[in-house]
C-alpha positions as CSV (number, residue, x, y, z in Angstrom):
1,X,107.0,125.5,114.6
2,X,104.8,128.4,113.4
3,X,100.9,128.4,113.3
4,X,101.3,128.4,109.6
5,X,103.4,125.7,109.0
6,X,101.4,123.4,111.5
7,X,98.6,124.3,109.3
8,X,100.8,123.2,106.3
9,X,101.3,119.6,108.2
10,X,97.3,119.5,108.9
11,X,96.4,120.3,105.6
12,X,98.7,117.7,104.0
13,X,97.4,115.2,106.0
14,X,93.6,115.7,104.8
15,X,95.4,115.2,101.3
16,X,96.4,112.2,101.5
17,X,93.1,111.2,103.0
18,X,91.4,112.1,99.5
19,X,90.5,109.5,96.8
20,X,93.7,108.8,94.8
21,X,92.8,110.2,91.4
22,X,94.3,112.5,88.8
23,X,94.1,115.3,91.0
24,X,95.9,113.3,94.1
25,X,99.5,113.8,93.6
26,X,99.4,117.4,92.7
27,X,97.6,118.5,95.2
28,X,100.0,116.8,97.6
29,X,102.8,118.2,96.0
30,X,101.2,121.8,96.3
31,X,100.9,121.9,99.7
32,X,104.2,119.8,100.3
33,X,106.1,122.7,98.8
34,X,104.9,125.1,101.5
35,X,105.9,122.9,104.3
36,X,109.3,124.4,105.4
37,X,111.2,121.7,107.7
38,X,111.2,118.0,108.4
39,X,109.5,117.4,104.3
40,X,111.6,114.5,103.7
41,X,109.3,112.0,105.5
42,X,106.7,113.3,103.9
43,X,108.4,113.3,99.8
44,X,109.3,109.8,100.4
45,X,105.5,109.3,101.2
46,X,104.5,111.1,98.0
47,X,106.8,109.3,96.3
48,X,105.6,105.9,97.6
49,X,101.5,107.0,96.4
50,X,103.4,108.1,92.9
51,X,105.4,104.8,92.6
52,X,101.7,102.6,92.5
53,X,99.2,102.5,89.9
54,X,96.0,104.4,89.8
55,X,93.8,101.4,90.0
56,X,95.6,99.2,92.9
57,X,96.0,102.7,94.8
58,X,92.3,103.1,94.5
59,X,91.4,99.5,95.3
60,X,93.3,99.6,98.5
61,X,92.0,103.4,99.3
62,X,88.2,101.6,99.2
63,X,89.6,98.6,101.2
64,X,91.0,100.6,104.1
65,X,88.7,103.6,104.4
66,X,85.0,102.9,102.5
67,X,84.3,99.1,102.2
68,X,86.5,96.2,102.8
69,X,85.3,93.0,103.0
70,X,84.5,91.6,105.4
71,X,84.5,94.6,107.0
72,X,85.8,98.2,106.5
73,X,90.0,98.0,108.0
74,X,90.1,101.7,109.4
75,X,86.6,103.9,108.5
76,X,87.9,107.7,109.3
77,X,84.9,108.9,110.8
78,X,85.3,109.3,115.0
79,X,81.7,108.6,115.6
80,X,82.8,105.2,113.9
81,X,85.3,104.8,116.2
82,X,84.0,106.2,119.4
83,X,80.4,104.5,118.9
84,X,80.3,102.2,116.1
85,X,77.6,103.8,114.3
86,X,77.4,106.7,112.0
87,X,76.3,110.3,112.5
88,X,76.5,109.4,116.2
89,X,77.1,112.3,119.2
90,X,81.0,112.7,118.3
91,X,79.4,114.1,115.0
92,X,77.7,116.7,117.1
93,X,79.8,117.5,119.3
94,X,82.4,118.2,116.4
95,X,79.4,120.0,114.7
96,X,79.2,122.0,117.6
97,X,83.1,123.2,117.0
98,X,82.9,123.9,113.5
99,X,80.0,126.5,114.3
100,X,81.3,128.2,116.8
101,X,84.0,129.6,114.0
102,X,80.8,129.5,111.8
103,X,82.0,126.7,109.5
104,X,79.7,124.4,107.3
105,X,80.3,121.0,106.3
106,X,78.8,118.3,104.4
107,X,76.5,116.4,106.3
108,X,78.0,112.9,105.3
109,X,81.9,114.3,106.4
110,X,81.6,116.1,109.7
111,X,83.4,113.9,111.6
112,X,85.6,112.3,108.4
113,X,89.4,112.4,109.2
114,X,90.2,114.5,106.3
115,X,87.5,117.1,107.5
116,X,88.5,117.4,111.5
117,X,92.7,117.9,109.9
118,X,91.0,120.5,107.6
119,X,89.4,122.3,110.8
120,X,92.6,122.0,112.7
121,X,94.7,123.7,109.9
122,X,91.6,126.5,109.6
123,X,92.5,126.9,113.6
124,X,96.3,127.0,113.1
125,X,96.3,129.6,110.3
126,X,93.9,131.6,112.3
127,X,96.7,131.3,115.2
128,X,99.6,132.9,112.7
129,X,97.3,136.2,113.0
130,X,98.2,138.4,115.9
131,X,95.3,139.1,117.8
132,X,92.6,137.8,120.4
133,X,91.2,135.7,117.1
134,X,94.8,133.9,117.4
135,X,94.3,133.2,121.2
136,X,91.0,132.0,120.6
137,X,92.2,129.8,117.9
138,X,94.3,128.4,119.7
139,X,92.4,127.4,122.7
140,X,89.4,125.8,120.1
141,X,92.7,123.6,118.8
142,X,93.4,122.3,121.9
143,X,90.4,122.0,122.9
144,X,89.9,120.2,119.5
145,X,92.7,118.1,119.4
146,X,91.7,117.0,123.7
147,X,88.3,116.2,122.9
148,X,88.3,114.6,119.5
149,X,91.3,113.5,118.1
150,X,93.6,112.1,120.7
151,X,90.1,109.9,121.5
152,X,89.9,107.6,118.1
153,X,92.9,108.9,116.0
154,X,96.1,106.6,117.9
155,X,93.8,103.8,116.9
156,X,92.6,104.6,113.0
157,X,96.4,105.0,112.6
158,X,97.4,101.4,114.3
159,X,94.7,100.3,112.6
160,X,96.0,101.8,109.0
161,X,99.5,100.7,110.0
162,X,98.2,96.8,110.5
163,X,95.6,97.0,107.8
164,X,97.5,98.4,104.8
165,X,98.7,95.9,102.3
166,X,100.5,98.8,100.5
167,X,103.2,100.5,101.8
168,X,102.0,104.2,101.0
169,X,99.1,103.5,103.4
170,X,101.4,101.9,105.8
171,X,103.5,104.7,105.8
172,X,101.1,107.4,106.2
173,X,100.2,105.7,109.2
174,X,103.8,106.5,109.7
175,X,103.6,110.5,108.7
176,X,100.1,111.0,110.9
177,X,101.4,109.2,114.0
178,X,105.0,111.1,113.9
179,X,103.0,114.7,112.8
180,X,100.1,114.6,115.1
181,X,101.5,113.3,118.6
182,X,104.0,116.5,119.0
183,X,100.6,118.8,118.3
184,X,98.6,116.9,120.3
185,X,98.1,119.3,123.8
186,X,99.7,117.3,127.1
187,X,97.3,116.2,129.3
């Protein structure tokens, strides 16, 4: 697989971590179209967020990822995860790796699910070009991928898998687990 279409796979991802509003489905669709091989797991998912209502879609988005009661199903934030707090050292440390390639994020979404996928398809598109900024892209996404997301990600998606009462959700569990472990660097 090319850096670019790994970055494709990353970046889709982060969409379907987004809030499901009017906005939602195209955007998925956009970057869906660029994605060159293996897209059928991924239309059938778009098709599944496109089959439910706006409402129920955004009722069960707040349920799994911002405030279920009694308590939150799968919160995408590693420091969360790793620590059970917010803003804790994980969101540091991937602080840390955004500014080393001299990248600002919100405070509130350093270490967000969404935001870490965006990073890693940043480092993939900077490993399509063909010079020592590709080699060092490519060692920051290992690096990455070894020090933050193989560490809380396995769970959030048994966790998203278990949790979701809609099959969408359920079923991007599905996507991420299948899309992330052939990325993730061998130990």
């Amino acid at each position: 697989m090319t850096p670019l279409q790994k970055a494709y796979r990353y970046k889709f991802l982060s969409q379907c971590l987004a809030y499901p509003n009017e906005a939602f489905i195209p955007a998925l669709n956009e970057v869906l179209e660029k994605i060159d091989a293996d897209r059928d797991p991924r239309q059938t998912l778009v098709a599944a967020f496109e089959r439910e209502e706006t409402e129920p879609l955004q009722a069960e988005y707040t349920r799994l990822f911002l405030n279920g009661y009694p308590h939150t199903i799968c919160p995408p934030y590693e420091s969360v995860y790793l620590e059970k707090r917010m803003h804790g050292d994980a969101a540091v440390s991937v602080a840390a790796a955004y500014t080393e390639w001299e990248i600002s994020v919100e405070p509130g979404l350093i270490d967000h699910l969404a935001t870490e996928l965006e990073f890693l398809a940043f480092l993939a598109s900077a490993e399509s070009l063909d010079n020592t900024v590709s080699e060092n892209a490519s060692k920051a996404s290992k690096a990455f991928m070894q020090q933050h997301v193989t560490r809380w990600v396995p769970q959030f998606i048994e966790d998203l898998k278990a949790g979701a009462t809609m099959d969408c959700y359920r079923m991007l569990g599905e996507v991420m687990e299948k899309t992330l472990a052939p990325l993730s660097p061998k130990s």
